[in-house]
MARZA-119303 format. One line per field, with one value per residue (C-alpha): residue number from 1; residue in three letters; x, y, z. Coordinates in steps of 0.1 Angstrom, whole numbers. Example, Ala and Ser with C-alpha at 12.3 -4.5 7.8 and 13.67 -1.06 7.14 Angstrom:
% residues 2
k: c(1/2)
r: c(ALA/SER)
X: c(123/137)
Y: c(-45/-11)
Z: c(78/71)
END
This chain:
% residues 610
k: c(1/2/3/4/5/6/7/8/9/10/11/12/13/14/15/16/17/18/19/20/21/22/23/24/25/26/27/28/29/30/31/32/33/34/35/36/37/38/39/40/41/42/43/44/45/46/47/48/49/50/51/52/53/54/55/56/57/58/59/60/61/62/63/64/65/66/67/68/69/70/71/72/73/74/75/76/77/78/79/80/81/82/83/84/85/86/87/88/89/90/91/92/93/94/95/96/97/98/99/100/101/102/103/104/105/106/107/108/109/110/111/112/113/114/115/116/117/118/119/120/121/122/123/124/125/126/127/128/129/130/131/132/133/134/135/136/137/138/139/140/141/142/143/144/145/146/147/148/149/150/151/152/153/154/155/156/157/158/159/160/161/162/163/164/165/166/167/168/169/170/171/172/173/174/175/176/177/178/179/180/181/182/183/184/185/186/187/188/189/190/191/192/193/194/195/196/197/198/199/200/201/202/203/204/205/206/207/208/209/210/211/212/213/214/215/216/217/218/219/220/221/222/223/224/225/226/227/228/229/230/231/232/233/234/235/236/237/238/239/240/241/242/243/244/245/246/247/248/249/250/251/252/253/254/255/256/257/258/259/260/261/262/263/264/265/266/267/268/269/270/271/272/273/274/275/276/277/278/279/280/281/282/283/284/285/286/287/288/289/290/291/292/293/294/295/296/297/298/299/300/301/302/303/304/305/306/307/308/309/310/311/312/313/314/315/316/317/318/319/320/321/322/323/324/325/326/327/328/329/330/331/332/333/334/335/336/337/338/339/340/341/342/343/344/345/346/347/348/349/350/351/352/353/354/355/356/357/358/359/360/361/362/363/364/365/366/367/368/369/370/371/372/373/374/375/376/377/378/379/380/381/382/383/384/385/386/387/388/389/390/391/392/393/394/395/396/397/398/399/400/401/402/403/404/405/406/407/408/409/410/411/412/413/414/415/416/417/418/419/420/421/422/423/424/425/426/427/428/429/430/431/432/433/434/435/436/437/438/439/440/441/442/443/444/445/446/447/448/449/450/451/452/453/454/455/456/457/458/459/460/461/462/463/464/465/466/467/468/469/470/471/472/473/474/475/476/477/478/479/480/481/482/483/484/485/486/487/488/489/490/491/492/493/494/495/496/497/498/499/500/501/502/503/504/505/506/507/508/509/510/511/512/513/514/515/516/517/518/519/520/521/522/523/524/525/526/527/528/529/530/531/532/533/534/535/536/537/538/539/540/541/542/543/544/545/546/547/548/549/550/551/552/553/554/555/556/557/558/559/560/561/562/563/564/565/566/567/568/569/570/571/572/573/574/575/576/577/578/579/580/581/582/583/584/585/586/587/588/589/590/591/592/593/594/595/596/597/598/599/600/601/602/603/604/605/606/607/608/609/610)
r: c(UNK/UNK/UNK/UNK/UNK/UNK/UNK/UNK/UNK/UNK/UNK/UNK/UNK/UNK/UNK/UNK/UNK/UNK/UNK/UNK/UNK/UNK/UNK/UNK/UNK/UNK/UNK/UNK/UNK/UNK/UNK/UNK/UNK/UNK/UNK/UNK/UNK/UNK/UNK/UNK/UNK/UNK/UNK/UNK/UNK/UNK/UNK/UNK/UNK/UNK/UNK/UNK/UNK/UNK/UNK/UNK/UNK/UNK/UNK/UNK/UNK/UNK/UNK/UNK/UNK/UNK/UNK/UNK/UNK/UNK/UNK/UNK/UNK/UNK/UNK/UNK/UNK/UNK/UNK/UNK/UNK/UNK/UNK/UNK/UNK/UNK/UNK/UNK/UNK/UNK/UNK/UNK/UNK/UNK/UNK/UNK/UNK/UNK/UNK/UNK/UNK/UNK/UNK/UNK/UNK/UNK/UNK/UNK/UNK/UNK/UNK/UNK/UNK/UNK/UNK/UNK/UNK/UNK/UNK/UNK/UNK/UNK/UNK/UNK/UNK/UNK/UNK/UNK/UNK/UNK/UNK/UNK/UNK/UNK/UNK/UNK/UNK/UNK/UNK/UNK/UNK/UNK/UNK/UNK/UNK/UNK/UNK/UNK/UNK/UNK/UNK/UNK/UNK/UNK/UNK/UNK/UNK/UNK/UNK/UNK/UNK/UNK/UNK/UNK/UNK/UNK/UNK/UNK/UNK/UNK/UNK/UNK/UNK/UNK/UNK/UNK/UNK/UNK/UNK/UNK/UNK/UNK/UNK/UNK/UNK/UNK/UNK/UNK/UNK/UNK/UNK/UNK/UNK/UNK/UNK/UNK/UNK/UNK/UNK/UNK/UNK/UNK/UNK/UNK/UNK/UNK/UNK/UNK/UNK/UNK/UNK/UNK/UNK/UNK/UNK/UNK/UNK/UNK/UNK/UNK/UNK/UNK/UNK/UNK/UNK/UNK/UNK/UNK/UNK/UNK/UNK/UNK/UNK/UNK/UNK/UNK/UNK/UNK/UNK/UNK/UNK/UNK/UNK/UNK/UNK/UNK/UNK/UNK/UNK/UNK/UNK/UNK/UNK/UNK/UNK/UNK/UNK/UNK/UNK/UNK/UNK/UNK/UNK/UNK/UNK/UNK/UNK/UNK/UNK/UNK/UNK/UNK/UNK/UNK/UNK/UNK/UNK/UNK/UNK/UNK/UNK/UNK/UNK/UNK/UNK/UNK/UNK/UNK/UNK/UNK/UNK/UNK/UNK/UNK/UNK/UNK/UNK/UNK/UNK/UNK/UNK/UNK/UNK/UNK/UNK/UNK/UNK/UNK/UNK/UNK/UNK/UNK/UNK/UNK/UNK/UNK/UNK/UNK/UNK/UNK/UNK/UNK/UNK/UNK/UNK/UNK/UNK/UNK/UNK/UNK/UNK/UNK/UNK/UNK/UNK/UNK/UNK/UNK/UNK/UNK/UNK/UNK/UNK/UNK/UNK/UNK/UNK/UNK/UNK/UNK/UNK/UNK/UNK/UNK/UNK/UNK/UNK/UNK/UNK/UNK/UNK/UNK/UNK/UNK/UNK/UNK/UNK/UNK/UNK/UNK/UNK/UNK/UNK/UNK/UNK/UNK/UNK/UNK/UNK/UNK/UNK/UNK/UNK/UNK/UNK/UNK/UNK/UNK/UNK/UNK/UNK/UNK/UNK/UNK/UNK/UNK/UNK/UNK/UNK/UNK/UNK/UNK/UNK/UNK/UNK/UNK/UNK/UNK/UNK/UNK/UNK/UNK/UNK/UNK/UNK/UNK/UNK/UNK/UNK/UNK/UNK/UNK/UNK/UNK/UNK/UNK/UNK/UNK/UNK/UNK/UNK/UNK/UNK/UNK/UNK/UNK/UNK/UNK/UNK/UNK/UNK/UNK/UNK/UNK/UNK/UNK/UNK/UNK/UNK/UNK/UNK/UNK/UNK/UNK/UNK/UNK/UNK/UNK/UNK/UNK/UNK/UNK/UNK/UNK/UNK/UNK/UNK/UNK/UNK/UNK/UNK/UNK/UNK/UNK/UNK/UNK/UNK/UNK/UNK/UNK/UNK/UNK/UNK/UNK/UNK/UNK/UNK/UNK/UNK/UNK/UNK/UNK/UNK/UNK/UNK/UNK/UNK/UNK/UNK/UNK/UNK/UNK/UNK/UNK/UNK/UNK/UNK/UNK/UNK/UNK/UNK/UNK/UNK/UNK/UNK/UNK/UNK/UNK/UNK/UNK/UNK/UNK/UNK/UNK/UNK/UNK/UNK/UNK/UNK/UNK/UNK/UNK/UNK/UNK/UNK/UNK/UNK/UNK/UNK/UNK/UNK/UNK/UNK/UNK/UNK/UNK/UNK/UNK/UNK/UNK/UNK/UNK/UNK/UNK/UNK/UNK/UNK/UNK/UNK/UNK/UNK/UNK/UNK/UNK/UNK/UNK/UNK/UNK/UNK/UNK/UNK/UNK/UNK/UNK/UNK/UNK/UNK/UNK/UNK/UNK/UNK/UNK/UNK/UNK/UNK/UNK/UNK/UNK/UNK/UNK/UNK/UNK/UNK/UNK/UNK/UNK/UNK/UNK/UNK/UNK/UNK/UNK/UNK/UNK/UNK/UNK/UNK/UNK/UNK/UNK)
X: c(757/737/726/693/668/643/606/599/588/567/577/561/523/523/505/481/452/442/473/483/516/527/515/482/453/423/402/424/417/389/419/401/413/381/370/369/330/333/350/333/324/347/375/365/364/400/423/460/483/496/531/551/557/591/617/637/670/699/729/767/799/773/767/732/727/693/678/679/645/653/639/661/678/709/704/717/710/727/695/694/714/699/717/686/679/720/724/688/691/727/725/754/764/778/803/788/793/811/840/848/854/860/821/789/780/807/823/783/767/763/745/718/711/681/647/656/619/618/591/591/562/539/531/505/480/454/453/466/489/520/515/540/542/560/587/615/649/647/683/711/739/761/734/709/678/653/623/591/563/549/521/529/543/559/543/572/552/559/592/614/651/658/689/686/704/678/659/625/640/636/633/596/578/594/559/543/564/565/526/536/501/508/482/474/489/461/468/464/442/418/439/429/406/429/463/472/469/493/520/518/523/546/567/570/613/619/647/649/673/684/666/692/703/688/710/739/737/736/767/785/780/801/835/861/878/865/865/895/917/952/971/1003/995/1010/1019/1000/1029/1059/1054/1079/1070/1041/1023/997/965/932/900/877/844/835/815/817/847/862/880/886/915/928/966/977/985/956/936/906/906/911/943/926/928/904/913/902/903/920/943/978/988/978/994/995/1013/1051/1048/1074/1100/1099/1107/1131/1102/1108/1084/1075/1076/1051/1047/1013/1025/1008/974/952/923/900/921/937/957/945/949/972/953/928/949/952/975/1005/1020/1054/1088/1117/1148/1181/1181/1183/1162/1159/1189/1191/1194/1177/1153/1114/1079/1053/1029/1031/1012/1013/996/977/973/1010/1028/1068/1103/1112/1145/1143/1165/1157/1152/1133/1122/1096/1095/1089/1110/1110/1106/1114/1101/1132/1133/1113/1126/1133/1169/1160/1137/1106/1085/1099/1069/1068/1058/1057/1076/1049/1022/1004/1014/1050/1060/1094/1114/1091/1062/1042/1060/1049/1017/1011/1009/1031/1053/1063/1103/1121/1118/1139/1153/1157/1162/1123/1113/1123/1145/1152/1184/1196/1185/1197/1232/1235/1228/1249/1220/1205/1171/1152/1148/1114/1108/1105/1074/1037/1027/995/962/929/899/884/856/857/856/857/831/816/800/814/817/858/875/889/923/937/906/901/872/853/837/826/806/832/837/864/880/911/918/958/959/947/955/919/921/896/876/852/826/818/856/884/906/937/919/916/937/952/941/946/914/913/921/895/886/867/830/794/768/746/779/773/734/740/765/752/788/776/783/798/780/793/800/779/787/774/800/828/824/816/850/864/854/865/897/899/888/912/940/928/937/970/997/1024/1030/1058/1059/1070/1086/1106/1098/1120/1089/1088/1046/1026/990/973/980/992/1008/989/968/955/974/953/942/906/875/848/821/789/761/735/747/782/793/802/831/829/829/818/795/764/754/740/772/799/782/780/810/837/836/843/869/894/896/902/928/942/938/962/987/992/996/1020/1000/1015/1002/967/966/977/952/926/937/932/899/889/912/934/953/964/980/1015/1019/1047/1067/1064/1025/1028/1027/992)
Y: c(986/983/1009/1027/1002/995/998/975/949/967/959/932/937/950/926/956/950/988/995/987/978/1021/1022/1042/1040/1024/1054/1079/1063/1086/1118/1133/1140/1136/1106/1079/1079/1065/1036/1010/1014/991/1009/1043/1030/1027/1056/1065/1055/1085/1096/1116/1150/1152/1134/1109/1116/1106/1102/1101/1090/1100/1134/1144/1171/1195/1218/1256/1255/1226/1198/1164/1156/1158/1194/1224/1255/1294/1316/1336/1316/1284/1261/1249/1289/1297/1269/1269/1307/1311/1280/1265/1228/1213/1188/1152/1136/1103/1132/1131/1094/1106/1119/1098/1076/1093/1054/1040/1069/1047/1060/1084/1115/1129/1111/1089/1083/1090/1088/1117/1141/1152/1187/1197/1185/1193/1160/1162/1133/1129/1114/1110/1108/1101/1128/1126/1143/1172/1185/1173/1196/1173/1158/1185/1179/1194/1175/1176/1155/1129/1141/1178/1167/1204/1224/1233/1261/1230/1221/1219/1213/1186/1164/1132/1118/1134/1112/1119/1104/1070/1043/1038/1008/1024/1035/1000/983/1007/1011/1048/1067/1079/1104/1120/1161/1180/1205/1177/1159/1164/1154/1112/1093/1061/1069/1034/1031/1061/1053/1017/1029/1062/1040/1011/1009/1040/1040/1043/1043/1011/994/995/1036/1048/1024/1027/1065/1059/1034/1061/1084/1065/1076/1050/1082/1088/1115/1113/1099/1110/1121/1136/1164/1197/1223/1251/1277/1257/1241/1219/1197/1178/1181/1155/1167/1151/1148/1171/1162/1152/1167/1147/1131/1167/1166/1195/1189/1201/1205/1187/1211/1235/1238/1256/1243/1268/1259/1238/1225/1213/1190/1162/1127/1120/1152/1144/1166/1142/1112/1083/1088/1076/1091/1116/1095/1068/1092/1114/1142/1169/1166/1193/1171/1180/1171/1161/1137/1107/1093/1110/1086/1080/1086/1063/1061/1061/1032/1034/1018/1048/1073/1080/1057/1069/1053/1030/1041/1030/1058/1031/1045/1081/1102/1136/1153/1184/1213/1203/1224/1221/1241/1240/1253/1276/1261/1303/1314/1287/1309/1309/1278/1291/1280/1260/1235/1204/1211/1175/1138/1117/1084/1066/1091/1121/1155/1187/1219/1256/1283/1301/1336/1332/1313/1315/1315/1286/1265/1266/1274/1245/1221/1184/1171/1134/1124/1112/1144/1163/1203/1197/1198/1195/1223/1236/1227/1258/1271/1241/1247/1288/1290/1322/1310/1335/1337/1343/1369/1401/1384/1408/1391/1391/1372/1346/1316/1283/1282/1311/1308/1274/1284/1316/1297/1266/1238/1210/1201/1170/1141/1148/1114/1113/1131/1119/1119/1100/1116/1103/1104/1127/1147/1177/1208/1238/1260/1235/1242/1228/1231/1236/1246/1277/1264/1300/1295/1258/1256/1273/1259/1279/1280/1282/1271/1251/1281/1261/1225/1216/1178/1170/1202/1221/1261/1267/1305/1315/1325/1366/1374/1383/1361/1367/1344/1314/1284/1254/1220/1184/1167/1142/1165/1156/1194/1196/1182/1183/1208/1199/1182/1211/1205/1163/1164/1195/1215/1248/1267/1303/1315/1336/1371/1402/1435/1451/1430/1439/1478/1470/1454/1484/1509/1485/1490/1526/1531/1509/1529/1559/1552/1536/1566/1536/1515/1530/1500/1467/1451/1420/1402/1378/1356/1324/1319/1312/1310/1323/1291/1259/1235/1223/1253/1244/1256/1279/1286/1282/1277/1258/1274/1289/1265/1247/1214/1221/1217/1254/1261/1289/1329/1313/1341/1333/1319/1355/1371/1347/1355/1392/1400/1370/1359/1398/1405/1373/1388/1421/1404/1388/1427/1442/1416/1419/1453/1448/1462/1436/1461/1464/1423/1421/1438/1426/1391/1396/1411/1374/1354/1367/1340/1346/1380/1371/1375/1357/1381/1357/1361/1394/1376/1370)
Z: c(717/688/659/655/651/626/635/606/636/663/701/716/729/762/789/802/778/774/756/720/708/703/741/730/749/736/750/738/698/685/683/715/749/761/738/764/761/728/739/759/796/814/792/806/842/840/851/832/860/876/870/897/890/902/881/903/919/896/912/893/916/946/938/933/907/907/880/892/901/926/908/904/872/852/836/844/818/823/820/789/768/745/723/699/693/690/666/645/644/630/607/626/629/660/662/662/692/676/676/711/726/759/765/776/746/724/713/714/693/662/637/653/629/612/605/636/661/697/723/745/766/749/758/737/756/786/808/843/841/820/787/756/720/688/673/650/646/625/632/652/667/692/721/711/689/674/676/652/667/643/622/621/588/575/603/626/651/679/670/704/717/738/748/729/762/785/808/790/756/747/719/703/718/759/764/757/778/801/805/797/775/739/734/704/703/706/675/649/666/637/607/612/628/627/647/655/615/611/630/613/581/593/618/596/582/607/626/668/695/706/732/755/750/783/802/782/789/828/825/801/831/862/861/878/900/935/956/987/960/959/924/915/894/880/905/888/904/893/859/862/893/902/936/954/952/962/943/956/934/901/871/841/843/852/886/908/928/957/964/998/1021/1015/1049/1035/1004/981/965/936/904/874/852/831/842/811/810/809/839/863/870/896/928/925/887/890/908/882/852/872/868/899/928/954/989/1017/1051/1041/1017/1039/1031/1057/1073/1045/1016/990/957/929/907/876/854/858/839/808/785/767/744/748/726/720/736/729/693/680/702/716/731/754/731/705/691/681/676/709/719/746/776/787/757/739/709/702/683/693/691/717/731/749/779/798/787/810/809/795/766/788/777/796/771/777/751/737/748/775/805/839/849/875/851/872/839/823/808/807/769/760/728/709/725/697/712/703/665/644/632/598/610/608/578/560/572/572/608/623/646/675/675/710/728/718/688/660/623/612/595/618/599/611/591/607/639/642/627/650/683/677/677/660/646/670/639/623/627/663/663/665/623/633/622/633/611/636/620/633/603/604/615/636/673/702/743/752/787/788/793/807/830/833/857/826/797/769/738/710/675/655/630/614/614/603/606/640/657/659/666/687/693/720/709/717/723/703/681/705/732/707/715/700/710/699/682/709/738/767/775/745/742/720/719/752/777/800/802/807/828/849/842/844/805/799/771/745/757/749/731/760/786/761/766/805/807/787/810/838/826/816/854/867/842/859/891/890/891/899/864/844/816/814/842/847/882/899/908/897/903/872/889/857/836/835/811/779/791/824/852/866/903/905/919/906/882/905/897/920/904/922/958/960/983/1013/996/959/945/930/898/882/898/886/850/851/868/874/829/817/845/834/801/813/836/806/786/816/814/773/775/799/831/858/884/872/865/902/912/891/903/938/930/916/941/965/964/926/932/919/880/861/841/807/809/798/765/764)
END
């Protein structure tokens, strides 16, 4: 796809003969609304074309998607919250959207930034029909923009947010072959007597959108998954198998999946379509990767495979050479606690580059929370790693020489060092820094994606914080990771967004918890449970049984609360879930579990880390 464009060369003269080259209207010349009588008889016979007032039905992999108020379109907004104020406000900076490839337009963004001229509505006018005009880019923050329309010159008291991937945005010179109206904003309607003459002079060397952004947008929105295909994917309660699942729906490339076996289906999953956790079927049996066999495990009528090629690539190596051995030891991060880089031993090869990691300390005697990394995946790190690169590293479990050596440590238990050269060393120019403002999963709540912000950067790992909580829910994620995305994703792609969480929801969930302290005589410290179950996470941070976020834009499954509910109640309560279960409360995270999903009532003894 092309660049901006330069308005240097006007678009070509539109065949209706009432409208200039800009798409004005002759009788709209004179600056006026009501002006038409100055222009000449036959030209005020002639009525703007009527637009409708809904906008169309847009459709992505067959779902329709409504605003709240139950008009068609592609947005979906949480009440109370506003990117363009939370970003303008605070001075921030979001994350250009070059810096995720994964998102609509993210490889066809180009060079779209400040100064660039739109045509959009123009809504500083009285006329009945809808009309547009000219605005440029005064800031961008990820697909948001902030608009100035053209001729308000430093006078910013009509400056407005929209999403420069909105349907109502398009290149100067849409409205003129479009037969859309420019018409003149009624507040500087005054200032010139000449428009067309303006925008000549203004317009001429400008830069636009490329002709072709509109469509590219639509195409950047079909996603090659379908719904009633069948995956092999992470079984959320046993780390170190896979399960079938079937796609459920999808919301941006994000796919909620639903584990075979599950009659009411409740027994999901969200993922990315990109996320390595999911894998085509046949997967595990062709890396030796353990696989949890159902008796559903036949296509049922209307179902398929999905294609290999649809899944995200990993790159080939070479194992005939030096290569990882059981035992060796590493740095990864823990897919329990994604705010935690720790010591960790590669306790299985596979093939095809594939390695199965345990976090020292910290396993199960039967290896059920065992995770599957690939050799060249950017969570797993060689010996040194955060020493070189002041990160704390969290030692085992119950070890007692702190500070924590490698020397030591590897000389007490008997074990070698995996070759620093067998790690991933490649470091995209990615363009993230810090500070910047971004959309990101939850990945200890993966059907949620929150408002957060990048707070370190150490090569291509990104540390990312939610914005509104504490710095013990931030998480580690790779620069490319596909749960991450720019300012505005949510709104596009009608995900619905957490926002960032109150003061006053913080002391709500407080007293939530001193209640819920109150009344349980039975908890008499830590405890140590035989259950294997990890349903409140999931490997690389994403095995988590869930539901799908409450939104009118999703198919919302039987018992889903509403949209003000899910806000109010559902966001404060899984970090008070996560509060019981650091403290070491396995009877109060129990119970606060079933409270959001009965299903989730078992606790793994190693979250208590969290």
């Amino acid at each position: 796809m092309e660049n901006t464009r330069d308005l240097t060369e006007h678009s070509p003269r539109s065949e209706r003969k009432r409208r200039d080259s800009f798409g004005m209207f002759d009788g709209y010349d004179s600056c006026s609304e009501d002006s038409s009588s100055s222009s000449s008889s036959d030209e005020s016979e002639e009525e703007v074309t009527s637009i409708p007032a809904s906008l169309p039905l847009i459709k992505t992999n067959g779902q329709v998607y409504t605003y709240p108020d139950g008009k068609s379109g592609m947005a979906v907004t949480v009440e109370g919250f506003d990117w363009g104020q939370y970003v303008w406000n605070n001075k921030f900076i979001g994350a250009p959207v070059s810096c995720f490839k994964h998102v609509p337009m993210g490889t066809h963004w180009g060079d779209i930034a400040e100064g660039v001229r739109v045509e959009v509505p123009n809504t500083d006018c009285n006329l009945p029909t809808k009309v547009f005009w000219i605005a440029g880019i005064i800031k961008l923050a990820g697909y948001k923009a902030l608009l100035r329309y053209e001729g308000f010159d430093n006078d910013s008291s009509l400056d407005f947010w929209c999403n420069i991937c909105g349907s109502d945005v398009h290149p100067v010179g849409w409205c003129a072959t479009s037969g859309k109206p420019l018409v003149t904003p009624r507040t500087i309607q005054h200032k010139y007597t000449n428009w067309k003459a303006f925008l000549v002079k203004r317009l001429t060397g400008a830069k636009t959108l490329p002709p072709d952004f509109c469509s590219k947008v639509v195409e950047s929105m079909q996603y090659p998954f379908k719904t009633a295909m069948r995956v092999e994917v992470v079984d959320k309660t046993h780390l170190c198998r896979t399960r079938i699942a079937v796609v459920e729906s999808i919301i941006g490339g994000r796919l909620r999946l639903i584990y075979e076996e599950c009659e009411d289906g409740t027994d999901d999953f969200w993922c990315h379509m990109l996320s390595p956790l999911i894998h085509p079927i046949g997967w595990s049996r062709s890396i030796g990767h353990r696989f949890k066999r159902t008796d559903g495990s036949k296509k049922q009528e209307g179902q398929c495979d999905a294609a290999p090629q649809l899944f995200a690539k990993v790159k080939d190596v070479d194992q005939s050479g030096e290569w990882f051995q059981e035992g060796m030891k590493l740095e990864a991060i823990d897919p329990l606690n994604l705010s935690a880089i720790c010591v960790a031993t590669v306790r299985k090869v596979l093939a095809e580059g594939y390695l199965m990691i345990g976090i020292d300390g910290s396993e199960a005697a039967d290896g059920s929370d065992w995770f599957c990394y690939h050799s060249v995946s950017p969570s797993i790190f060689p010996v040194g790693f955060c020493e070189i690169n002041k990160i704390e590293l969290t030692p085992p479990r119950g070890y007692s020489k702190i500070p924590f050596k490698w020397f030591d440590y590897l000389r007490e238990t008997g074990s070698v060092a995996a070759p620093v050269k067998l790690f991933n060393k490649e470091v995209p120019n990615h363009g993230f820094r810090v500070g910047m403002k971004l959309e990101a999963v939850d990945l200890m709540e993966p059907r949620l994606v929150c408002v957060a912000t990048v707070t370190r950067i150490v090569h291509r790992l990104l540390r990312i914080h939610f914005d509104g909580w504490e710095d013990e829910y931030d998480q580690w994620v790779d620069c490319e990771s596909p749960d991450l995305y720019p300012v505005g994703w949510c709104e596009l792609t009608g995900y619905q967004l957490q926002p960032p969480a109150s003061q006053s929801s913080r002391e709500n969930q407080a007293n939530v918890m001193k209640k819920k302290k109150a009344k349980s005589s039975q908890y008499k410290g830590h405890k140590k449970t035989s259950s294997t179950t990890s349903d409140l996470t999931g490997a690389q941070g994403e095995f988590s049984g869930c539901h799908p976020p409450s939104s009118d834009s999703f198919t919302v499954p039987p018992k889903q609360e509403s949209e003000v509910t899910w806000q109010l109640t559902q966001q404060p309560r899984r970090h008070g879930l996560r509060a019981c279960i650091k403290h070491g409360c396995l009877t109060e995270a129990s119970a606060l579990l079933n409270e959001l999903d009965p299903n989730m009532g078992a606790v793994h003894h190693r979250s208590c880390r969290l």
